[in-house]
C-alpha positions as CSV (number, residue, x, y, z in Angstrom):
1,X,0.0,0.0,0.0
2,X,1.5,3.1,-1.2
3,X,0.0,6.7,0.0
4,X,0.5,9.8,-1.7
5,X,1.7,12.6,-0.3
6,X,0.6,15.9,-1.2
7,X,1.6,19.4,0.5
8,X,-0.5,22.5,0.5
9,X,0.6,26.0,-0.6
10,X,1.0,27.2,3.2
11,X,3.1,24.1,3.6
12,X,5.2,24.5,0.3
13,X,6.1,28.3,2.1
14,X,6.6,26.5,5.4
15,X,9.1,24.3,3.7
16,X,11.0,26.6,2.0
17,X,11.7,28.7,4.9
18,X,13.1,26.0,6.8
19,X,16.9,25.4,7.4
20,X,18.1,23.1,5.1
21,X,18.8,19.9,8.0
22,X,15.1,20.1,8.7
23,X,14.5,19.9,4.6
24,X,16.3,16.6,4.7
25,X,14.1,15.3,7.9
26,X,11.0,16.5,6.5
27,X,11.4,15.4,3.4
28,X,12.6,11.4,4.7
29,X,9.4,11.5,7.0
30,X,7.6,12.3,3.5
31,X,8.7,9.0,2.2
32,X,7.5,7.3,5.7
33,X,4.5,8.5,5.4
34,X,4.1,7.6,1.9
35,X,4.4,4.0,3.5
36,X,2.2,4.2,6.1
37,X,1.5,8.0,7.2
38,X,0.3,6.7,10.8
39,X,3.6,5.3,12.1
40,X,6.2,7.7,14.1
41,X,5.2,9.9,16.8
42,X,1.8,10.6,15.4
43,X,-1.6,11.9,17.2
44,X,-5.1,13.0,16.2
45,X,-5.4,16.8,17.4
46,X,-8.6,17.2,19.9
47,X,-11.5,20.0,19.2
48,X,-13.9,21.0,16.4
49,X,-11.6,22.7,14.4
50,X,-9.3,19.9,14.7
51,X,-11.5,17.2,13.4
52,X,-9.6,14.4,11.2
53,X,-6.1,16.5,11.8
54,X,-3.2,14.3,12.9
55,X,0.4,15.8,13.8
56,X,3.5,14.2,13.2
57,X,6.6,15.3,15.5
58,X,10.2,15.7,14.1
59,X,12.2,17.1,17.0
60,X,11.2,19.9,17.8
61,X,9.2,20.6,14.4
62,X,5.4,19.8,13.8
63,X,4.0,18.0,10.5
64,X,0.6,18.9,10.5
65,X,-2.0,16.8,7.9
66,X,-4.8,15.0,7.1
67,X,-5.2,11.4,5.6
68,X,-8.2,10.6,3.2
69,X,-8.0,6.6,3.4
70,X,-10.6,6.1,0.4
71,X,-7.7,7.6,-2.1
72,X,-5.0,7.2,-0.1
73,X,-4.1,10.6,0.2
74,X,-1.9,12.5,2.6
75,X,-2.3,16.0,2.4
76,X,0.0,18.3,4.9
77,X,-1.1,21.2,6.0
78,X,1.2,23.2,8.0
79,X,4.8,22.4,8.8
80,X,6.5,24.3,11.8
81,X,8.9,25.0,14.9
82,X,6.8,24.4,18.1
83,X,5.5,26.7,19.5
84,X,2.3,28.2,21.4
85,X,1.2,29.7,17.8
86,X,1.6,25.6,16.1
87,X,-1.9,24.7,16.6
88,X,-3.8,27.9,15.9
């Protein structure tokens, strides 16, 4: 089973900006997740606005995404440094 993994414009911006160590993680946790995008240090976000949100931790960084399981689809969302503004 193969997933695809698909990044958003906010994420493409996130990505950039990051230094280019972090590039390499991110981009190895991108082939991970294209295996199975629910293994590492993965967890559904809690509230509303969070519904069907997952994070994935790299270090000190946050992957935020969604997975549609019909088409296999990751889509990523946000990636950033946490902090007290990661989750709003």
């Amino acid at each position: 089973m193969s997933w695809a993994c698909k990044l958003t414009a906010c994420a493409e911006e996130d990505l950039t900006a990051l230094p280019r160590v972090i590039k390499k993680r991110v981009a190895r946790v991108m082939v991970q997740m294209a295996a199975d995008p629910f293994q590492g240090d993965v967890k559904a976000l809690h509230g509303v606005e969070w519904k069907g949100v997952f994070r994935r931790r790299i270090g000190d960084y946050r992957i935020l995404f969604t997975a549609d399981r019909a088409t296999e689809t990751v889509i990523i969302h946000q990636i950033s440094l946490r902090s007290g503004k990661t989750y709003r």
